[in-house]
TORROKE-113177 format. One record per residue (C-alpha): chain; x, y, z. Coordinates in steps of 0.2 Angstrom, whole numbers, plus 5000, padded with zeros to 4 digits. Example, Ala and Ser with C-alpha at 12.3 -4.5 7.8 and 13.67 -1.06 7.14 Angstrom:
REM TORROKE-113177
+--------+------+------+------+
: cadena :    X :    Y :    Z :
+--------+------+------+------+
:      A : 5062 : 4978 : 5039 :
:      A : 5068 : 4995 : 5036 :
+--------+------+------+------+
REM end
This chain:
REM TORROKE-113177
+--------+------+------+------+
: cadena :    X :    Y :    Z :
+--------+------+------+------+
:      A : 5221 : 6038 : 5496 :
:      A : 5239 : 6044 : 5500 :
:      A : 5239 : 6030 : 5514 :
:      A : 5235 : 6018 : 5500 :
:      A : 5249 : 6023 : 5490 :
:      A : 5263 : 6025 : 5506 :
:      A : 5258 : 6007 : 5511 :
:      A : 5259 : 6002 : 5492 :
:      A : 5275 : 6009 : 5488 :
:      A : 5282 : 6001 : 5506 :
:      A : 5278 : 5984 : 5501 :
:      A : 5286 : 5987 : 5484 :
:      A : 5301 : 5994 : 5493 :
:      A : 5301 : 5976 : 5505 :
:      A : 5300 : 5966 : 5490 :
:      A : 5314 : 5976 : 5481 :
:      A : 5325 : 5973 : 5497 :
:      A : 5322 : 5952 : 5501 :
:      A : 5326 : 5950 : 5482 :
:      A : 5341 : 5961 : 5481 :
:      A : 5345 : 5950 : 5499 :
:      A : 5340 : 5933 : 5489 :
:      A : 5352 : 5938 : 5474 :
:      A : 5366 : 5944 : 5484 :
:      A : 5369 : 5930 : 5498 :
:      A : 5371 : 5915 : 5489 :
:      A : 5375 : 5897 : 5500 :
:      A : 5384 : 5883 : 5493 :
:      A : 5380 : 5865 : 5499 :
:      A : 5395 : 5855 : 5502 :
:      A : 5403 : 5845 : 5488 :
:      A : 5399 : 5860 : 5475 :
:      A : 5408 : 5873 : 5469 :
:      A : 5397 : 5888 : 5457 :
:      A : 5404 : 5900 : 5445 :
:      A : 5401 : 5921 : 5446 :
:      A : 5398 : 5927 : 5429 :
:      A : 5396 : 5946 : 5430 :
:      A : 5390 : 5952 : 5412 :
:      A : 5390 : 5937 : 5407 :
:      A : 5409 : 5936 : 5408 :
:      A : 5417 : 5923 : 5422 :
:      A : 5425 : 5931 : 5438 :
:      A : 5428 : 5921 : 5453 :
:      A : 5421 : 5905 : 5464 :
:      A : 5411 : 5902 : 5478 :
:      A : 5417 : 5890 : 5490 :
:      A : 5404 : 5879 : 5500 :
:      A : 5395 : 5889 : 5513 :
:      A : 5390 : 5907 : 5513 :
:      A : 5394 : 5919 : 5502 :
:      A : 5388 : 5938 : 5495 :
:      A : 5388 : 5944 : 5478 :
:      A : 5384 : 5958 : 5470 :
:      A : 5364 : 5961 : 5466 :
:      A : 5359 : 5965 : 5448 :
:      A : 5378 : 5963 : 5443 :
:      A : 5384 : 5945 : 5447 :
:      A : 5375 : 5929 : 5442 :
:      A : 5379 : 5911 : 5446 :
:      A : 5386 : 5904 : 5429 :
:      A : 5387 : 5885 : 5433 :
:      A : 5387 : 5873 : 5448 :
:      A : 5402 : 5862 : 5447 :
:      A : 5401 : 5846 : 5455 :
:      A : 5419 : 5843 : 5463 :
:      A : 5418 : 5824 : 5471 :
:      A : 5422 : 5810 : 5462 :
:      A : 5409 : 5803 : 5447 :
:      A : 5404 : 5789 : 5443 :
:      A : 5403 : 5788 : 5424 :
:      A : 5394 : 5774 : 5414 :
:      A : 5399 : 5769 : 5397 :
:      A : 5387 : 5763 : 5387 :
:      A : 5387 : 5746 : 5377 :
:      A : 5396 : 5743 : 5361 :
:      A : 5403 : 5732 : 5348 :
:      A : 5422 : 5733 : 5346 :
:      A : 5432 : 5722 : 5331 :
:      A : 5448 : 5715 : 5337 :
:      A : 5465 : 5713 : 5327 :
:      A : 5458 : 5696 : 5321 :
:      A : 5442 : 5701 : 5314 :
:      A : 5430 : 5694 : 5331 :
:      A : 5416 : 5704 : 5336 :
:      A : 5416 : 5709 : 5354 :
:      A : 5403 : 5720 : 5364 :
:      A : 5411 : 5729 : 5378 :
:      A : 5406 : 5742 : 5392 :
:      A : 5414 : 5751 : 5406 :
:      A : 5416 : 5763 : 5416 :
:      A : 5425 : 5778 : 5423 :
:      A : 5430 : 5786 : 5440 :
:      A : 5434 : 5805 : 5438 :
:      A : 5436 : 5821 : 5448 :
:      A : 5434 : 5840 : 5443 :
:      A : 5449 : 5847 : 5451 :
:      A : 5448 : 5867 : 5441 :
:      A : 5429 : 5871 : 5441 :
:      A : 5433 : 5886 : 5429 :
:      A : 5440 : 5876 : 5416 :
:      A : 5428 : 5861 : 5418 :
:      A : 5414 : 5874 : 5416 :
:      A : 5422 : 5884 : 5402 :
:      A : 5435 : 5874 : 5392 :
:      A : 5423 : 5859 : 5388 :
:      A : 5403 : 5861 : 5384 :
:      A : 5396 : 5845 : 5391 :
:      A : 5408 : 5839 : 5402 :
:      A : 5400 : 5822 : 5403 :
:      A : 5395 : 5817 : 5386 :
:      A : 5414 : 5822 : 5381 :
:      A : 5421 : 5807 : 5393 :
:      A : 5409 : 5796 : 5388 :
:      A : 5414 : 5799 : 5368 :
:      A : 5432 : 5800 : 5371 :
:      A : 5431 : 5784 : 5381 :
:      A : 5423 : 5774 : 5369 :
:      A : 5435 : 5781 : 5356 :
:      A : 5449 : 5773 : 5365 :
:      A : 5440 : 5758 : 5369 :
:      A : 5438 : 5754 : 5350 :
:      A : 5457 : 5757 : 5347 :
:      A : 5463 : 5750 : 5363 :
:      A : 5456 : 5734 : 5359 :
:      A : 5454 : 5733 : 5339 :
:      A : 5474 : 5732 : 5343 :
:      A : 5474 : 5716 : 5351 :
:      A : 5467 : 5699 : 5346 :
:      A : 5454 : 5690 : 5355 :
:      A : 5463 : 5679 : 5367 :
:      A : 5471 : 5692 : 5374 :
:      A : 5458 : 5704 : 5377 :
:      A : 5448 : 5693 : 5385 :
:      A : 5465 : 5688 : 5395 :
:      A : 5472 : 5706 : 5395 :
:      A : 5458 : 5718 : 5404 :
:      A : 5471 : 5726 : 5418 :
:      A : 5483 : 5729 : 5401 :
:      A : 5465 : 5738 : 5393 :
:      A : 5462 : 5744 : 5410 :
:      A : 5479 : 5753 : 5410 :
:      A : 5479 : 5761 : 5392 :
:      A : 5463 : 5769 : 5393 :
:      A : 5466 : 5776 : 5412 :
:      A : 5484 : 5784 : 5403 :
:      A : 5476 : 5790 : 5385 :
:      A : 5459 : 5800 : 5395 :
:      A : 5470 : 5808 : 5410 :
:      A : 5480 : 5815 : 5397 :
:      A : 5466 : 5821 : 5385 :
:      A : 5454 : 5827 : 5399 :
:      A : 5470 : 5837 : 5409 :
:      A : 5464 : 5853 : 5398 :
:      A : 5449 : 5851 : 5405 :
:      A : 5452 : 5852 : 5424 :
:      A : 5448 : 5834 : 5426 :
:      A : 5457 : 5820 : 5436 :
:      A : 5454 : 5801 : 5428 :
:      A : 5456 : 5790 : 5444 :
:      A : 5451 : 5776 : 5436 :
:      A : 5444 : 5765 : 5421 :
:      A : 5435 : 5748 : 5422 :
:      A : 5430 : 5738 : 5409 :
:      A : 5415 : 5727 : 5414 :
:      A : 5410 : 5715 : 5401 :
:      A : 5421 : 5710 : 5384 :
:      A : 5408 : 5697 : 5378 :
:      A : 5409 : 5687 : 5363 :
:      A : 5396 : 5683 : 5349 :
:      A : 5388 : 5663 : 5355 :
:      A : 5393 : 5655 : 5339 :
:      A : 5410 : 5661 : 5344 :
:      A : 5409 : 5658 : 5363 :
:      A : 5401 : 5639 : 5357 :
:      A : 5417 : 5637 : 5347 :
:      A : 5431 : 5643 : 5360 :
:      A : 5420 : 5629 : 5371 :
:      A : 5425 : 5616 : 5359 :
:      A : 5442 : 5622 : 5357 :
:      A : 5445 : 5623 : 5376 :
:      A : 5435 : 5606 : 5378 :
:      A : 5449 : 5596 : 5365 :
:      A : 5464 : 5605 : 5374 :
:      A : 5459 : 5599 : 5391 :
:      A : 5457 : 5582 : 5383 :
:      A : 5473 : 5581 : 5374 :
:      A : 5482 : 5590 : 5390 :
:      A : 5473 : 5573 : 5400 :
:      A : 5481 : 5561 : 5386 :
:      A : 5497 : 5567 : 5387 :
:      A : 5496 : 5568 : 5406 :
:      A : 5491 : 5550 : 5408 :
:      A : 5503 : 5543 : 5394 :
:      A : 5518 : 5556 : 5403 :
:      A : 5511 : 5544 : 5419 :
:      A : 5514 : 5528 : 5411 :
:      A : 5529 : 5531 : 5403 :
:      A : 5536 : 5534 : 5420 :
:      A : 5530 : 5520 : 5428 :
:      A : 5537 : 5507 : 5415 :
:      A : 5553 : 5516 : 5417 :
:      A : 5550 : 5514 : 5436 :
:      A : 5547 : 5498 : 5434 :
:      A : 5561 : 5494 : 5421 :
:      A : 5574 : 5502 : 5435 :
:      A : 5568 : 5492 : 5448 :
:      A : 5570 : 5476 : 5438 :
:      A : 5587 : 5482 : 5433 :
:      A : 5591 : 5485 : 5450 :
:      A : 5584 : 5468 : 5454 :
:      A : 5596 : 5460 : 5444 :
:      A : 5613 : 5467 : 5449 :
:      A : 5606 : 5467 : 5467 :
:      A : 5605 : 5445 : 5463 :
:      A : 5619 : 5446 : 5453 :
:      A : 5630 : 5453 : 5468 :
:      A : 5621 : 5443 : 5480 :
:      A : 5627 : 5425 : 5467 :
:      A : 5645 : 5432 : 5467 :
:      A : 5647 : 5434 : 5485 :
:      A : 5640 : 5417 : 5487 :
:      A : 5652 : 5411 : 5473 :
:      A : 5667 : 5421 : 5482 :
:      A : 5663 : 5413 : 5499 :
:      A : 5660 : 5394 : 5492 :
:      A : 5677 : 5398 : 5484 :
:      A : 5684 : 5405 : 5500 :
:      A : 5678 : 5389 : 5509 :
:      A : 5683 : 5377 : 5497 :
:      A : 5703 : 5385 : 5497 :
:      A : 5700 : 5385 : 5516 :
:      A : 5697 : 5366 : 5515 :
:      A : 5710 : 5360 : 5502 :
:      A : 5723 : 5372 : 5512 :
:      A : 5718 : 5361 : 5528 :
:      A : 5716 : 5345 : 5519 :
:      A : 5734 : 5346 : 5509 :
:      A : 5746 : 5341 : 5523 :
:      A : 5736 : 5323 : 5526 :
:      A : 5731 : 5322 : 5508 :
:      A : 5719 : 5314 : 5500 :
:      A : 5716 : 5300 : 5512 :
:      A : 5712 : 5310 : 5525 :
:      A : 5699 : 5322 : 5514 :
:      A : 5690 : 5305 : 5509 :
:      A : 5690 : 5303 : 5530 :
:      A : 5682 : 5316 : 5534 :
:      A : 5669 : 5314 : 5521 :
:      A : 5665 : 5295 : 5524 :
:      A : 5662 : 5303 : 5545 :
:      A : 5650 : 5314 : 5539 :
:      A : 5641 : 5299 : 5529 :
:      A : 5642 : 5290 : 5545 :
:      A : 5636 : 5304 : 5556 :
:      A : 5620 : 5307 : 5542 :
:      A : 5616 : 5291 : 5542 :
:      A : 5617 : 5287 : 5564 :
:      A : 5605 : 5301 : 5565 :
:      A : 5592 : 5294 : 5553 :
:      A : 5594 : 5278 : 5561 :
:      A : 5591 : 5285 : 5579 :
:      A : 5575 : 5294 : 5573 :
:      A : 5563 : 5285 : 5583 :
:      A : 5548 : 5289 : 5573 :
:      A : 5555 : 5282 : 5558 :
:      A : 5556 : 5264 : 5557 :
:      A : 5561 : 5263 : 5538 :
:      A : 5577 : 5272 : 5531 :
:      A : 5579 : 5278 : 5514 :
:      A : 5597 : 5279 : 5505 :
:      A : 5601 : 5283 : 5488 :
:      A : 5602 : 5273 : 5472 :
:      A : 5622 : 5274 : 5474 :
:      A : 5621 : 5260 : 5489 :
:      A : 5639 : 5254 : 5482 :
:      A : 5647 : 5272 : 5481 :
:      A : 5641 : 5274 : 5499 :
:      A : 5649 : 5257 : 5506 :
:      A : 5665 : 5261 : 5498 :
:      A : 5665 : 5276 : 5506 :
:      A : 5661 : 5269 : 5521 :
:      A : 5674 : 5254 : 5520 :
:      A : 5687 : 5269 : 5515 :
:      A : 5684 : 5277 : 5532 :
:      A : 5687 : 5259 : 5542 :
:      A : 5702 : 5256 : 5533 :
:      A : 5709 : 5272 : 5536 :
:      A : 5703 : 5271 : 5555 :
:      A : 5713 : 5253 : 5555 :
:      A : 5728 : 5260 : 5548 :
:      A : 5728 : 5274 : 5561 :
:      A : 5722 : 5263 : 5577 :
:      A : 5734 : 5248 : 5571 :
:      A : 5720 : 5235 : 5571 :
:      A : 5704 : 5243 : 5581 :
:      A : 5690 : 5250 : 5575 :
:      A : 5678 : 5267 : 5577 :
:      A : 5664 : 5270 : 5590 :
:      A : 5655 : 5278 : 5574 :
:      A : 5658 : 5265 : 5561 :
:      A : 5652 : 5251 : 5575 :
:      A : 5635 : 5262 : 5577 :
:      A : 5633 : 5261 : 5556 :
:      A : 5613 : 5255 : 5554 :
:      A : 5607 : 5245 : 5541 :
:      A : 5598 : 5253 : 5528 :
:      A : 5589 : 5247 : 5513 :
:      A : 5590 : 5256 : 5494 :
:      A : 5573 : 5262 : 5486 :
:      A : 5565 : 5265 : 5471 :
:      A : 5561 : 5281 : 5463 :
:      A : 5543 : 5281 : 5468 :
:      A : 5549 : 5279 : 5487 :
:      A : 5546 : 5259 : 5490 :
:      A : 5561 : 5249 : 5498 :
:      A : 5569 : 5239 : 5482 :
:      A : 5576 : 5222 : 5485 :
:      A : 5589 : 5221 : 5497 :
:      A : 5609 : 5222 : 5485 :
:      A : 5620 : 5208 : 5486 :
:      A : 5632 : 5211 : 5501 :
:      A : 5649 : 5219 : 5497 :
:      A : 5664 : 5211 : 5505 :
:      A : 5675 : 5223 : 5513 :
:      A : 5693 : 5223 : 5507 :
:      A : 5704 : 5210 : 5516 :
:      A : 5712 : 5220 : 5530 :
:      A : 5731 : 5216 : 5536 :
:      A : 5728 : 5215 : 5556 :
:      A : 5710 : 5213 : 5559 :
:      A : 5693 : 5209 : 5554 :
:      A : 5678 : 5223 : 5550 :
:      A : 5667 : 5223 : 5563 :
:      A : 5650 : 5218 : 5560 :
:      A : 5637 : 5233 : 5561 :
:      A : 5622 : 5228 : 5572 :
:      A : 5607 : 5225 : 5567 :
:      A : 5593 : 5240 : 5571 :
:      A : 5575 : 5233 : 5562 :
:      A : 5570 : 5223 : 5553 :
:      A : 5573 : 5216 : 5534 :
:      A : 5590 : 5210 : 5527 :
:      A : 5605 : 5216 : 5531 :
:      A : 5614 : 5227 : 5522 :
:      A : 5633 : 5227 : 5526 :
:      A : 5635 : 5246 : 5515 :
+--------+------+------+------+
REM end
């Protein structure tokens, strides 16, 4: 019996000792920092690894989570400024950066961030009117991150960040900003196209204008040099006078007409209705080319052709009664010789 009783009181001994070792050595996993309460009152930390406390006397108050959370805010429905009914939700990046005050000052450290943050939801956006919160989240984003760092510094907490995920209108409402948005793009496509037309008549008017002074220069310059040409001839012309202007123009009647004549293709020639206008012209030039020669006659005036007026549908007309030349003083007008066939024509 008494080596009963020493083996009994042995292993209550062992079992007395690898409790009092489990309560005093105490590990903390990485990432975690735990609280000492000794009599129920806070004392001190433990840091992540191994640490010892005091057996019977020291407890382990609370297990502070010390990396960064990931907090989900549930679903709600907000009123904005103008009376529309948006559901939003969220969420929110914090840190316990005191582990005494997050376990001490605040009962549910969680279930306070999630209330305080749907709070400010509800007056962050019930300040501003639809468009702009469904334009305007980094604006939301930004008031809510300034408004919970500052009410959860007490705590020992660090808000990092705050991301609102869904702002989501009622359908009736979304169905009608579709119409609205449809009939702006349309009008925006109106104005665009008439904006497009306008300019292009305007285009087109300038090019027309353009146009027109470019061909009213181009007349002017054409006006200036006949102009030019004409001083040029009446400034060469007004030494011999007139005689010697009406010269020159019966020789390039001459010189028209010998080319026509010497066209070998062309076996009928075709002078204008003012047959007489033409041999006056001509008889002009031999008189002028007597009164210079003193009685002889031009190589060009001998080599005149005889040509026949026509109608004005292109058919030879009946030869004109001859023209008599006007009597000379020294010598006869030499008669033209005769090229084809048909009467002769002496004009």
């Amino acid at each position: 019996m008494a080596v009963s009783g020493s083996i009994i009181v042995f292993a209550v001994i062992l079992i007395l000792a690898v409790v009092t070792a489990a309560k005093g050595i105490r590990t903390v996993p990485q990432g975690e920092v735990w609280t000492v309460e000794r009599f129920g009152r806070f004392t001190h930390l433990l840091q992540p690894g191994l640490n010892f406390v005091i057996p019977y006397v020291d407890a382990i108050g609370r297990r502070m989570n010390v990396q960064e959370v990931v907090l989900d805010i549930p679903e709600q429905s907000v009123i904005t400024r103008d009376n529309a009914t948006v559901t939003v939700d969220g969420i929110v990046y914090y840190r316990v950066m005191d582990p005494a005050k997050a376990a001490y000052q605040v009962q549910d450290l969680q279930a306070a961030l999630t209330a305080l943050a749907m709070t400010n939801i509800r007056a962050v956006i019930g300040e501003m009117d639809l468009d702009q919160t469904l334009s305007s989240r980094e604006r939301i984003n930004s008031a809510l991150l300034v408004t919970l760092d500052g009410a959860t510094d007490p705590w020992g907490v660090k808000v990092n960040r705050v991301e609102i995920r869904k702002i989501e209108p009622p359908e009736n409402l979304i169905r009608a900003m579709n119409l609205q948005m449809t009939a702006e793009r349309e009008r925006r496509a109106t104005v665009v196209r008439a904006e497009g037309a306008k300019s292009a008549l305007v285009l087109e008017a300038e090019g027309r204008r353009e146009a027109a002074f470019r061909d009213a220069e181009a007349r002017e310059r054409m006006a200036q040099a006949e102009a030019a040409a004409t001083r040029m001839v009446a400034d060469a012309a007004s030494g011999a006078g007139g005689d010697a202007l009406r010269y020159f123009v019966a020789e390039k009647y001459v010189a028209a007409f010998q080319a026509m004549a010497a066209n070998p293709s062309s076996r009928l020639v075709i002078v204008p209705m003012e047959a007489a206008g033409l041999a006056g012209g001509v008889t002009a030039a031999l008189e002028l080319l007597r009164a210079g020669s003193g009685g002889g006659t031009s190589p060009s005036a001998a080599s005149l052709v005889r040509t026949a007026p026509t109608t004005p549908m292109g058919y030879a007309a009946p030869p004109a009664p001859p023209v008599p030349p006007p009597p000379a003083p020294t010598a006869q007008a030499a008669s033209v010789p005769r090229t084809g066939g048909g009467p002769w024509n002496p004009g």
